[in-house]
N, C-alpha and C positions, 0 to 999 in steps of 0.2 A: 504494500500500500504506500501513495505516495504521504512522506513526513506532512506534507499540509495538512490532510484528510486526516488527520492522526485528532486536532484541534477542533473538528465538526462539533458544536452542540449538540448532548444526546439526550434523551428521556429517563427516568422524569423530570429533573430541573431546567435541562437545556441550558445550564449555564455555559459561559464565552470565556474561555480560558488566554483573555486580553492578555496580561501579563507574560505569560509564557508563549504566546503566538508571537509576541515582537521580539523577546529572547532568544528564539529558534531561527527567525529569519532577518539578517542584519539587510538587506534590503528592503525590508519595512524602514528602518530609521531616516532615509530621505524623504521619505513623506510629512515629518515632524518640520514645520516652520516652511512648509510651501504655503506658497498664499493663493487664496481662492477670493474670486470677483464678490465682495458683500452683499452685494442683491442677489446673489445666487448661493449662496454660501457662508449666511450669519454665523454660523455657528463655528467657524475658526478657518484654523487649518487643513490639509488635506489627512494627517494623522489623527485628526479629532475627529474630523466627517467620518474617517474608515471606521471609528468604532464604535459610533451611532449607526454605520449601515450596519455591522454585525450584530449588536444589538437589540434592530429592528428586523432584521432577515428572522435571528433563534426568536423571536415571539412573533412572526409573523405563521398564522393557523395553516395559510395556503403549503408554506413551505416547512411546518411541523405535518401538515397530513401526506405530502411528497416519499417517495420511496427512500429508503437510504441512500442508492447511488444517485438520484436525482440530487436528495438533501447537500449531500458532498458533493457535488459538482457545482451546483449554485453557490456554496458556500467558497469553494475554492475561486470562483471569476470574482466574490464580491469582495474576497481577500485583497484580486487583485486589479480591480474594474480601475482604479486610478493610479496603477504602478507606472503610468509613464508620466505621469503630472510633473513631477520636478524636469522633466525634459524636456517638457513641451511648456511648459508657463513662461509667459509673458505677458508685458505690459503693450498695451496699444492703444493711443488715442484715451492714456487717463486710467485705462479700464485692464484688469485683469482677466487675460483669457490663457485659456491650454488646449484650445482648437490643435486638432489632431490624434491627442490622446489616447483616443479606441484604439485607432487603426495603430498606432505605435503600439498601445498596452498589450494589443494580441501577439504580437511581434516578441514582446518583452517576456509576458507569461510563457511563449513558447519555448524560448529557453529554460525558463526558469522550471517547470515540469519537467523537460526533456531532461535536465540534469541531475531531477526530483525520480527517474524513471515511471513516470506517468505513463498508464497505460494508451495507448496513441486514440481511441475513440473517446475518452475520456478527458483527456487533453483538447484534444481539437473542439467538441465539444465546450468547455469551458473558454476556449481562444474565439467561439464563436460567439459566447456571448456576451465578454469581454469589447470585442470588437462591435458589436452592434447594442450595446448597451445604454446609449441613448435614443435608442430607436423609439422605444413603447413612450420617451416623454416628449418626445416631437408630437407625437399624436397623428391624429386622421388629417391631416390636414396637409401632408410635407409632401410637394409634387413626387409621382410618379411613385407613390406608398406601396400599389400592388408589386413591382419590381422590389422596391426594397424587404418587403415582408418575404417575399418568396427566395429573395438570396440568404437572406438569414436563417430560414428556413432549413434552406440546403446543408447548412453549415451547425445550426444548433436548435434546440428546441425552443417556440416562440413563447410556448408555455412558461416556461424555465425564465425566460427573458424577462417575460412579463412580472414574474417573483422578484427577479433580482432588481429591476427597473424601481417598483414599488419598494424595495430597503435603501434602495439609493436618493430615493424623492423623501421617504421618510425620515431618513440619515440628517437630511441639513435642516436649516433657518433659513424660510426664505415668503415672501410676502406672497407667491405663489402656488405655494405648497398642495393646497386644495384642488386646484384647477390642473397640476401635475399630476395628481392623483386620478384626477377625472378623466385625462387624456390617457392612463394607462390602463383604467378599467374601458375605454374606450377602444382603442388598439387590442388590447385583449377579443372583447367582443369582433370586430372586425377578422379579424385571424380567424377565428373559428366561422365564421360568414365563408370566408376564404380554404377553410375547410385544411390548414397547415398548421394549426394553434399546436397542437401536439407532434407532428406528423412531417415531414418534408414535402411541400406543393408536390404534386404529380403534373407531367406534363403527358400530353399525347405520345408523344416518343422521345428518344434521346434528341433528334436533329429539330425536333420541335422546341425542345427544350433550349440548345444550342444554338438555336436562330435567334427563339426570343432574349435572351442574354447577351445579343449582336447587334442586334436592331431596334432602331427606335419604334414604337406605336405597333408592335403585334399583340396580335390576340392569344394569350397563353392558354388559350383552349383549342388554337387552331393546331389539328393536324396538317402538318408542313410536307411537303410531296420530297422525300429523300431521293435525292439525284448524288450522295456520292457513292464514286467510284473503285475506291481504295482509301487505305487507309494507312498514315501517317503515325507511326507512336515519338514522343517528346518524354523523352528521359527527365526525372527532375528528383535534383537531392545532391545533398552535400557531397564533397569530396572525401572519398573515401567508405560512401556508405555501401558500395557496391552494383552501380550501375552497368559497368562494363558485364561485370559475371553475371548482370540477368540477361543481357546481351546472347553472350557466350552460348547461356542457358537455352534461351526462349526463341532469340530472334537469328540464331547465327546464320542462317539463310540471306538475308537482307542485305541491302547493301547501307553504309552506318553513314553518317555525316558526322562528323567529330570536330567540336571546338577545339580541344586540345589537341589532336593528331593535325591538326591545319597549323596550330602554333608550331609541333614540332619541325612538322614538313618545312613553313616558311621561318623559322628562328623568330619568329614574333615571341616577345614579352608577355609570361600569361598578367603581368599590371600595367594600368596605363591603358593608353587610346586603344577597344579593339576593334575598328572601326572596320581597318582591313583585313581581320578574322572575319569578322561577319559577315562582310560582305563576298567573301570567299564564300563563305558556307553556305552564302544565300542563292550563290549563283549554280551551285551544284545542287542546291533541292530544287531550284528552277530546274533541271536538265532531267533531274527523275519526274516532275511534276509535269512537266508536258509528256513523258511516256505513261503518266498514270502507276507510275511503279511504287511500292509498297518502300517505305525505308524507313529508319531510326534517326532521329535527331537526339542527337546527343550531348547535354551541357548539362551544367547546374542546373539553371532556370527555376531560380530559388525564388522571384519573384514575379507577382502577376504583371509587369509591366515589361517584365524581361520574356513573358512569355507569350504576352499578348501580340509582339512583333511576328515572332514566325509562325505561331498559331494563326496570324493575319494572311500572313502567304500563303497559308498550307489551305484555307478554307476557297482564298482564290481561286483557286485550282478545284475546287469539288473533291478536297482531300474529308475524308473521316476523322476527325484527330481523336486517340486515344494520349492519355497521360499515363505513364508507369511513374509512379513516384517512390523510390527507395530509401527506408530509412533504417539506422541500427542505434544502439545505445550510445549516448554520451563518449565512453568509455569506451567502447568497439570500435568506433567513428575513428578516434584519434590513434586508436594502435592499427589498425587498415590503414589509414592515410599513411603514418609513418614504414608501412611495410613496403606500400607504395613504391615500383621504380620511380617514378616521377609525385615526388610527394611533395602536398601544396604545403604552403608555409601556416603556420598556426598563426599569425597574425591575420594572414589571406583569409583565411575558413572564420575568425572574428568580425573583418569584415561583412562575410558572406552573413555571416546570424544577423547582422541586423537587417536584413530585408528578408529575411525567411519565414515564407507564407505558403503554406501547403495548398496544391491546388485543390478546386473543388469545381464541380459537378456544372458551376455557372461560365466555365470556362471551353470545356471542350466536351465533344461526344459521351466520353466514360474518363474516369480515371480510377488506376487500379494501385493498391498498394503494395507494393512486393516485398 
């Protein structure tokens, strides 16, 4: 079990063992003396707020009647719903903001579990709701809301959301308070209107699903006419974790595209500009892509913006894209890389964790975990 879940509130008292939950983990202590915007956040600090959300989460009935692994997983995002606040806080225009936060805080948890050995459904789950955890106090009203509920969806339970959203609106001081509340018991209702409150939206098919997460103004109930023709797999995971051996494994048929084998070929730098790696790379899945041929893309593609690019190409083409995303422990990562003939630099693979975001379901045809 991971050490956070150790700290869950349990029955009958459900007391919140504060004291010792910031003892265990000294990346709690940056949160003590972060500042939050007063009209959003009377009530202090970002280390104060965390433990009036705790607080409010162990008495909240919704999330004492929740299953145990539900309990602990809500419990675990609410630990860490504002672990990126010291990183993202600043002042603008007078005003204190931490715009960005989710989208960093899931980035941040994901280490911090992956190092905890978090079970990986369990984690990502928690990263998902982490990351979309101001959703349910935006309310019904935030343009393109069916889009937004159904990606979260994909990633975490909206139900769960909606628990943690309400100890988070509960947690502060703030002259809104009520009206936040009203917009999550509202979002609540709507989700289940939408029929993903518990559940991951269902689409018509995969490419239905894959369209509408591409394109502006479809109908996610329309079944989409599949016109591809082959299919593309996009390698993604750290160095080290074993992408080549599922390679070896699964696809040794194929013909592969490799970022690093293009590096070694050409003496390119794996830091710094890779502008003319990529573009190398881009131009040889051009040449399978007009024969329709099946292949392997092969990188990191640790991030949805690093993938969003040849996943662009590859659908030009009426490619299929599947994701294999490979991952191993903490611990295994780093003694693989170092066994590595070509082993990345640990400062490198530090880099790579801060943009790593495991792909998900709004992104391509399938992704599969190996």
């Amino acid at each position: 079990m991971s050490p956070l879940l150790e700290f869950v509130p349990r029955a009958p008292g459900w007391r919140l063992d504060w004291d010792g939950l910031v003892r265990a983990f000294a990346w709690l202590e940056p949160l003590r003396g972060c500042p939050q915007d007063p009209v959003h956040h009377a009530e202090g600090d970002v280390f104060i707020h965390l433990r009036r959300v705790l607080e409010e989460l162990a008495a909240l009935p919704a999330w004492r009647a929740s299953s145990e692994p539900d309990r602990a997983s809500v419990f675990a995002a609410a630990v860490l719903h504002d672990i990126a606040k010291p990183s993202c806080t600043r002042e603008e225009a007078g005003r204190i903001t931490s715009r960005g936060h989710s989208a960093r805080g899931a980035i941040d948890a994901r280490r911090i579990l992956w190092e905890m050995e978090t079970p990986f459904e369990t984690r990502e789950r928690i990263c998902g709701m982490i990351r979309h955890h101001q959703l349910p106090m935006q309310g019904i009203d935030k343009p393109d809301l069916d889009r937004a509920i159904f990606r979260a969806s994909l990633s975490t339970r909206c139900d769960l959301l909606a628990i943690l959203a309400e100890a988070d609106a509960r947690g502060r001081i703030c002259a809104d308070q009520t009206g936040l509340l009203e917009r999550i018991a509202l979002w609540r209702e709507y989700c289940a209107e939408k029929n993903c409150l518990d559940r991951p939206r269902t689409f018509a098919s995969d490419h239905s699903r894959f369209l509408y997460f591409r394109l502006d103004d479809r109908d996610p109930d329309y079944h989409a006419f599949d016109d591809t023709a082959f299919t593309v797999t996009m390698m993604a995971g750290l160095p080290g974790a074993g992408k080549d051996n599922w390679i070896l494994r699964n696809a040794a048929a194929l013909p592969v595209i490799s970022l690093d084998a293009i590096r070694r070929e050409t003496g390119a730098a794996s830091s710094g500009d890779q502008g003319a790696v990529i573009a190398e790379a881009r131009e040889r899945a051009r040449v399978l892509l007009r024969l329709r041929q099946p292949f392997v893309w092969n990188a990191t593609n640790l991030s949805r913006d690093l993938r969003r690019q040849p996943i662009d190409l590859f659908a030009a083409y009426g490619a299929r894209i599947e994701i294999v995303y490979v991952e191993v422990p903490a611990e295994e990562l780093r003694m693989q890389n170092r066994a590595r003939e070509h082993a990345v630099p640990d400062f490198a693979i530090e880099r790579m964790l801060e943009r790593w975001e495991v792909p998900d379901l709004t992104e391509a045809h399938s992704v599969r975990l190996a």
